[in-house]
N, C-alpha and C positions, 0 to 999 in steps of 0.2 A: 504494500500500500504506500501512496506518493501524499505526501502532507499540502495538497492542493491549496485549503485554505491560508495554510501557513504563506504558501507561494505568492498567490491572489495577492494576499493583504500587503506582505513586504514590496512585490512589484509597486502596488496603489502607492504605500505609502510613501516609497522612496522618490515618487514622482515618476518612475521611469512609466508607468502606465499611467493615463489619464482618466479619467470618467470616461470617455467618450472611448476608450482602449479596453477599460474591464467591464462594459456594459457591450459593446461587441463581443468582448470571449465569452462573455453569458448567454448572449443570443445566439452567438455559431454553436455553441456546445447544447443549447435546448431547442433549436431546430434541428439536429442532429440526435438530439435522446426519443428514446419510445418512453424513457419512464423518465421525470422530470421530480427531481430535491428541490423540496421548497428552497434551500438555501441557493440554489441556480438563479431562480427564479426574483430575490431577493434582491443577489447579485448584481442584474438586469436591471433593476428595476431602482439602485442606491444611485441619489443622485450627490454624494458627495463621500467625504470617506469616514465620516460618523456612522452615517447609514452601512454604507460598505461593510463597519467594523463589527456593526448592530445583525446585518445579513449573515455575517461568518461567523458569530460570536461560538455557537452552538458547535460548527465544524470543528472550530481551534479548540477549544477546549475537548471534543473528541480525538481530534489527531493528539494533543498532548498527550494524552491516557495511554493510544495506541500506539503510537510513533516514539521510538526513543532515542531514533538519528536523526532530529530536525538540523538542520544547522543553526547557530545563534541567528537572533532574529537583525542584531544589528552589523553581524560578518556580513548578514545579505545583502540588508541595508546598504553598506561602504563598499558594496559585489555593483552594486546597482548606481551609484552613484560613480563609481570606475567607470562603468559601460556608458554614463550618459557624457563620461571626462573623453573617452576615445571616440564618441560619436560626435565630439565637439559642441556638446549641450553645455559643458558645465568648462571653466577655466580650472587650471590647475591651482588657482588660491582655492576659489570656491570647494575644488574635490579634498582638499587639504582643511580647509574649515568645517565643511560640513562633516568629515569622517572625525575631525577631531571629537566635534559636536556629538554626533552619534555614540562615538566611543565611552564621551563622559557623561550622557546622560537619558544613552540608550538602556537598550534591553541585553546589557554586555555582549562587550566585543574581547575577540582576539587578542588585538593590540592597544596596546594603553594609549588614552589619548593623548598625551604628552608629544609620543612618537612624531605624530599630525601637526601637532604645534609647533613643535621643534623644526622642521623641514618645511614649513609655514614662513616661519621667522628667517631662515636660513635665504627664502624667494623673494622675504620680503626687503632683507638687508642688502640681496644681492640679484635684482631681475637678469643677469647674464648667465646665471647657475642654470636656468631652465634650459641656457644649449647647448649645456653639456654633457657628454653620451653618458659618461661616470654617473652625473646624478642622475638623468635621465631613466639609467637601467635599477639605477635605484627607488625609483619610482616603481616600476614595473615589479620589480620583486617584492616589494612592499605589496602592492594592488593584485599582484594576480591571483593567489589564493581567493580574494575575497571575489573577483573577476568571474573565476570558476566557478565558484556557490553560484552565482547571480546566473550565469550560462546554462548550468544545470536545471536551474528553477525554469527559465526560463522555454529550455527543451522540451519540462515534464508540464508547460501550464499549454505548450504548441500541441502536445500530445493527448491530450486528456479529453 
């Protein structure tokens, strides 16, 4: 079993899905079902992410029971906020503040926020560091784990 709601919700809440993004994977997935979850339906039907969180409530609190490889909710979170940094949604301060953010006052992460802060301060003191391949690849080794979470989620929400 794939902790869907868990998916659903980190996608919404990270931004990287919009309203108008998880009310379409509601719809393709219930025009597609012979038997339809109320909470599909819900889904569909949540026009902001209170509602959303109010629609899955039930789900996540079952996958928690069931599920005991979720990934942290906030690795996802900074999974997802990486993908919208390479899709060129988000700038590198931005990917760097909000994971700090996330880190210190998410739903625990991985890495300490400090980490985020620190190489924050390091871009902020010195805007030439960003062209360099050294920090560069450091960036990337830092981000890919969480990159991964976020790709996988996002595999199993294409699939479902």
């Amino acid at each position: 079993m794939i902790a869907i709601g868990h998916f659903l919700f980190v996608t919404a809440f990270s931004g990287y899905f919009s309203k108008k993004d998880w009310q379409e994977w509601a719809d393709k997935r219930i025009m597609m079902s012979e038997k339809l979850d109320d909470w599909l339906i819900n889904v569909s039907l949540s026009r902001d992410i209170d509602e959303l969180s109010k629609a899955l409530c039930d789900l996540l609190i079952d996958e928690s029971h069931r599920i005991k490889s979720i990934p942290l909710f906030s690795d996802a979170v900074i999974g997802y906020y990486y993908l919208k940094y390479l899709d060129g949604k988000l700038s590198l301060q931005d990917l760097l503040l909000k994971s700090g953010d996330e880190a210190d006052g998410g739903e625990g992460a991985s890495v300490e926020c400090e980490e985020f802060y620190a190489i924050l301060n390091d871009v902020e003191k010195n805007k030439q560091l960003m062209e360099d391949s050294s920090f560069q690849k450091k960036i990337f080794v830092l981000f890919e784990p969480f990159g991964k979470i976020a790709e996988l989620q996002k595999e199993n929400l294409e699939s479902y």
